[in-house]
C-alpha positions in Angstrom: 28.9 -41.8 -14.8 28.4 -39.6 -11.8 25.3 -39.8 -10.3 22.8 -36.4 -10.4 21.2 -34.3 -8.0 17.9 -35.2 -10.4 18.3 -39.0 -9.7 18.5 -38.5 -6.0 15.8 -36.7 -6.2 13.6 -39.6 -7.9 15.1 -41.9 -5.5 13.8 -39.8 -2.6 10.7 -39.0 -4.2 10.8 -35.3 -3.8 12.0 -32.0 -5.9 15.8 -32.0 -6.5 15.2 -27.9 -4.9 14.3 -30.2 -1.8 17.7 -32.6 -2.3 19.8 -29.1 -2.5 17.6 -27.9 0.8 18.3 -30.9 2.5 22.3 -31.0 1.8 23.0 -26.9 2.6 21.3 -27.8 6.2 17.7 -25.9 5.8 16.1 -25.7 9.2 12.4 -25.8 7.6 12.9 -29.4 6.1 11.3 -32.1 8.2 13.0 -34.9 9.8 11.0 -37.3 7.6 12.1 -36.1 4.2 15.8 -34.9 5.3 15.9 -38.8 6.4 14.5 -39.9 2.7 16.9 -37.9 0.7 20.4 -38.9 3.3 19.2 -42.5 2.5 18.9 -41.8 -1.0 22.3 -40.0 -1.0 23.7 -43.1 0.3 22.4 -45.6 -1.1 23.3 -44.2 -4.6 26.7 -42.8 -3.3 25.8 -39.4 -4.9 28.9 -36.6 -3.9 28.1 -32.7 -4.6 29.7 -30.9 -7.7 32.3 -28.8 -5.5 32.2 -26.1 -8.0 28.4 -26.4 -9.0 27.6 -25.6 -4.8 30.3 -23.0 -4.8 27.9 -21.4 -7.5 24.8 -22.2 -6.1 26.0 -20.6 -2.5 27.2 -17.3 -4.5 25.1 -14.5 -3.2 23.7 -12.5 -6.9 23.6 -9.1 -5.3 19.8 -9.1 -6.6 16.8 -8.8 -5.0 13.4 -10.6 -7.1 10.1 -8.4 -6.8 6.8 -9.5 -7.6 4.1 -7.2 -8.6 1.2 -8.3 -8.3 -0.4 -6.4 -11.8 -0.4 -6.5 -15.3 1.9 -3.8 -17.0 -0.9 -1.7 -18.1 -2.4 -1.9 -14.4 0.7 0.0 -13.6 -0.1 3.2 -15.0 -3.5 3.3 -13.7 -2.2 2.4 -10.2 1.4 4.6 -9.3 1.5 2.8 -6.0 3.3 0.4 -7.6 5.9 2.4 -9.9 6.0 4.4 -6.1 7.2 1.2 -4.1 9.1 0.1 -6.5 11.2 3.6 -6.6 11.9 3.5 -3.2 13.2 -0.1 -3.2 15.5 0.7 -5.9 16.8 3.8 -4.5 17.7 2.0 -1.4 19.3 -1.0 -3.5 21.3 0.9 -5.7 22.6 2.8 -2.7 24.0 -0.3 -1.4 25.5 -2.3 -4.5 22.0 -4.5 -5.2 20.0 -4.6 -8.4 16.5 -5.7 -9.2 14.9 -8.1 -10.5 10.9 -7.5 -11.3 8.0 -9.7 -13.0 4.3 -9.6 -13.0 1.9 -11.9 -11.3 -2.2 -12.2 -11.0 -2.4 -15.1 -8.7 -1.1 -16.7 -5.8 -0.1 -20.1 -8.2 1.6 -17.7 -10.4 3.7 -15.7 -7.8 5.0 -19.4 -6.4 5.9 -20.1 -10.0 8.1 -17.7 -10.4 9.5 -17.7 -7.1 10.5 -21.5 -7.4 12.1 -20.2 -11.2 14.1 -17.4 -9.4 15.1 -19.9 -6.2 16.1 -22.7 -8.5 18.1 -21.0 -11.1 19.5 -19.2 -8.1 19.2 -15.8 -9.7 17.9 -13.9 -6.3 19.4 -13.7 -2.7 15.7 -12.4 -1.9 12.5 -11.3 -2.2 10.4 -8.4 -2.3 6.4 -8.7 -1.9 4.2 -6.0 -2.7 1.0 -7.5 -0.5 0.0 -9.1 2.1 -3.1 -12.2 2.2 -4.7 -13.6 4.8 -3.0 -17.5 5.2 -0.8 -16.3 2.2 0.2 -18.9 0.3 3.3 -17.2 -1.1 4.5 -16.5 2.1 4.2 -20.0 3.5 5.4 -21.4 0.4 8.9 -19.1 0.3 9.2 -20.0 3.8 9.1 -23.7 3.1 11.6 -23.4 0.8 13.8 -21.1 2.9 14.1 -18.1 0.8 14.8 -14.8 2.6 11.8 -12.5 1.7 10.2 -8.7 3.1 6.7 -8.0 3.2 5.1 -4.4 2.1 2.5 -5.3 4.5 1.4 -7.0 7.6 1.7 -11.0 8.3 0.0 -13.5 10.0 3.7 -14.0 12.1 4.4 -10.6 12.7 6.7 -11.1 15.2 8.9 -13.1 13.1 8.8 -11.8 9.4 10.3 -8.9 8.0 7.8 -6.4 7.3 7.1 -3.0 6.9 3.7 -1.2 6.5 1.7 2.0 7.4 -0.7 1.9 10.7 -3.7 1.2 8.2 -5.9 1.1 11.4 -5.3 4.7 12.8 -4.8 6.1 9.0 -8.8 5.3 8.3 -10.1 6.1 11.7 -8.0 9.4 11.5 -10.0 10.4 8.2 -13.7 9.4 9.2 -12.5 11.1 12.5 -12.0 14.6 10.4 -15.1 14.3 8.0 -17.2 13.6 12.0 -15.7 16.9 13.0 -16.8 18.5 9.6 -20.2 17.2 10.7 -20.8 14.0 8.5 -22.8 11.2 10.6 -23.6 9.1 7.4 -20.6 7.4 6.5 -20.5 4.8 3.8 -17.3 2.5 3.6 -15.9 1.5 -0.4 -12.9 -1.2 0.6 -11.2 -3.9 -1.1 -11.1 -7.9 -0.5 -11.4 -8.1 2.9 -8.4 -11.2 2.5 -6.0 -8.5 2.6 -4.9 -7.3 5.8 -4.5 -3.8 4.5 -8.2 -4.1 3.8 -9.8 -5.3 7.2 -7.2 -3.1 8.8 -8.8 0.0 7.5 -12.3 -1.4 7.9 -11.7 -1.7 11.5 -10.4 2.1 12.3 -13.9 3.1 9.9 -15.9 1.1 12.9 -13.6 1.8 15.5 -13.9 5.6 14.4 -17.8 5.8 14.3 -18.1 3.4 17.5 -15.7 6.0 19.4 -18.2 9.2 18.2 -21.4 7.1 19.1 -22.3 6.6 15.5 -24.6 3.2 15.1 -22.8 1.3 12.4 -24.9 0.1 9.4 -23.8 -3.1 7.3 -25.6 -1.4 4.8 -23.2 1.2 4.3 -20.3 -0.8 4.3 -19.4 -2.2 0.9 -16.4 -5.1 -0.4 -15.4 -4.5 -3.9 -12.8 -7.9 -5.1 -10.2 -5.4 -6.4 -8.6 -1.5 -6.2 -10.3 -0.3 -9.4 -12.3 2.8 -10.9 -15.0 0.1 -11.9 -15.5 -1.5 -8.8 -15.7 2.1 -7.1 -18.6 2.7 -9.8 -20.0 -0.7 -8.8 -20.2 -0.3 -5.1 -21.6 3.1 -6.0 -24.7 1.8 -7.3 -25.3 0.1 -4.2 -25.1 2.7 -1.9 -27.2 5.3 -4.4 -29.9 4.3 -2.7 -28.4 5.7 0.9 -30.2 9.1 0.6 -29.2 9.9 3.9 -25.4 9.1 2.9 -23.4 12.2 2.9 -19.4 10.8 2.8 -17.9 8.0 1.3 -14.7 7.0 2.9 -12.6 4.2 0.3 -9.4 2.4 0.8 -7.8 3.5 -2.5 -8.1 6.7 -5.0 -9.0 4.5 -7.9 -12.0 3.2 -6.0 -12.8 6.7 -5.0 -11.9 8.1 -9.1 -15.1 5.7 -9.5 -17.1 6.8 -6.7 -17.1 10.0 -7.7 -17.8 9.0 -11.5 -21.1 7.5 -10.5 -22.5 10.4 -8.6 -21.2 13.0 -11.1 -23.4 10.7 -13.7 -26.4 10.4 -11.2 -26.5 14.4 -10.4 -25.3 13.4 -6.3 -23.1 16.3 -6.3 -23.2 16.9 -2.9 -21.6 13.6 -1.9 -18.0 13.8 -0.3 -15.7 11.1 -1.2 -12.1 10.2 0.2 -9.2 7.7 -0.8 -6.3 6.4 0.2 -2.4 6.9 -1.6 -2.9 10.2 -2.8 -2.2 9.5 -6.3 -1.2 12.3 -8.7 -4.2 12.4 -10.3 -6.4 13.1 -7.0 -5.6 16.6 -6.6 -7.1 16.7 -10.6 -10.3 15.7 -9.8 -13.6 17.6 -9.9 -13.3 18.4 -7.1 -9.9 17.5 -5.8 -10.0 14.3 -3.8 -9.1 14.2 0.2 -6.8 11.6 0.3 -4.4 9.7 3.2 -0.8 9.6 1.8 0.6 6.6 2.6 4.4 7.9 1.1 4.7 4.8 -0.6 8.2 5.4 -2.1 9.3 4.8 2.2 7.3 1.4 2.0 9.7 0.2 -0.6 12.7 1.8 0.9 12.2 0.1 4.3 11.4 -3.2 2.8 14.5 -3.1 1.0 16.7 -2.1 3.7 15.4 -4.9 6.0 15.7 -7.4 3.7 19.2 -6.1 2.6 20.3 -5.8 6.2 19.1 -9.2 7.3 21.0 -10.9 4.3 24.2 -9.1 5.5 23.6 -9.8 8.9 23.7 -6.4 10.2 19.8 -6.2 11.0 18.4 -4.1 13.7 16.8 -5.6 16.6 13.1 -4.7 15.0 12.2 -7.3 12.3 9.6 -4.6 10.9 9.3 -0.3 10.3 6.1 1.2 10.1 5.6 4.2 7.7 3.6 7.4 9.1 0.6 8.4 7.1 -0.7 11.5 6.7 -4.5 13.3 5.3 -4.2 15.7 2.7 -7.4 17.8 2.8 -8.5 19.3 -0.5 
């Protein structure tokens, strides 16, 4: 009986994904293990199915994407649906399909990406966010899958990425509500573990340090997700702030809650911003300033990188950054 990639795998004491890394040549396999599993191979004179690694080296044409939501989260944030758009248009245009599941942790999203790599159902992958020390990211590098990032990395020089300037975008907005005359800024952002999120928080600084503007911790405040309840949250903590009169956040659904809150507590006179310019922002009472991000070119671009690097024909840039622009209401 012919021995299995699953009894090499035993023998080496390591995942049979690893065995099949080891034998296609992977670069990101140490010495150490590459020299377990070729003993391993020898000693138990195991010979690859010809026709099993003609399959597993067949390219699917199909791109995996992870979102990192529930399905109802979807319809309450269209940045999402918006990404997603764009990296479809862009895959269709070229031959590829897509291939999308959900995901609420970092443990889940290398679950499924180990599914999709060893049932070899994706050539790549698409993620919709960015962590600091991601463990995704070092993870799908480990195991040498090609992936895109909708969002800085911590190798930036290396990665495929594509993002917005998330620096420039806030301190361009705190920058226009200064020239309306607003010194009393308060800050609503997200986990500050996202790059998107400490990216923004540093133009807010950057844009009150460049306009002599002392800044107050006290005004600044992390919420753990983009929602309309932690917007109401961080609301109650900055209720307090008579003095307050704008509220910059890093994402309309904070912002739908922001203004929520003061509607409730009579603070009509508060100004509030956010960040995607959702549909629903121009609907709000009153309609909501917002920075579009054009999230439908996010997904594009991270398509088109990743689609061009798996047919070689990548331009010399390894990333594309999106322009942003304010839409004053």
């Amino acid at each position: 009986m012919a021995v299995t990639i699953k009894e090499v795998a035993e023998a080496a004491q390591v995942s049979p994904s690893t065995v099949s890394r080891v034998l296609a040549g992977n670069p990101r396999i140490s010495e150490e293990t590459k020299k377990k599993v070729m003993k391993a191979v020898k000693v138990l004179n195991y010979h690859p199915n010809a026709i099993a690694r003609s399959l597993a080296n067949k390219s699917t044409n199909t791109l995996g994407v992870i979102l990192p939501s529930s399905n109802e989260d979807l319809f309450r944030n269209p940045f999402f649906i918006q990404a997603l758009t764009g990296i479809s248009i862009y895959a269709k245009k070229v031959g590829y399909y897509i291939m999308y599941t959900y995901s609420r942790s970092e443990e889940e999203e290398i679950k499924i990406i180990d599914n999709y790599y060893n049932s070899k159902l994706v050539d790549g992958m698409i993620l919709l966010t960015s962590r600091q020390e991601d463990k995704t990211i070092e993870h799908i590098k480990q195991i040498g899958l090609p992936f895109v990032v909708i969002g800085k990395t911590d190798d930036i020089e290396h990665d495929l990425w594509t993002d917005n300037d998330n620096f420039k975008a806030m301190r361009d907005i705190v920058i226009h509500f200064i020239e309306k005359g607003h010194r009393n800024i308060g800050f609503v952002g997200g986990p500050l573990n996202m790059r998107m999120s400490r990216d923004r928080l540093e133009g807010y600084i950057s844009a009150l340090q460049e306009n002599n503007i002392e800044i107050n911790k006290e005004y600044i405040v992390e919420m753990a997700e983009f929602t309309e309840e932690c917007g109401y949250s961080a609301s109650e903590k900055l209720i307090s702030k008579e003095e307050l009169s704008c509220i910059v956040t890093t994402d309309d659904l904070l912002a739908f809650g922001v203004l929520k809150y003061f509607k409730e507590n009579r603070r009509r006179d508060m100004t509030v911003s956010g960040f995607n310019n959702t549909p629903l922002a121009e609907y709000q009472s009153p309609p909501l300033t917002s920075v579009n991000i054009n999230a439908n070119e996010l997904g594009y671009n991270a398509a088109k990188l990743l689609i061009s690097a798996l047919k070689g024909s990548r331009e010399e840039k390894n990333y594309i950054i999106v322009d942003t622009e304010i839409v004053r209401r």
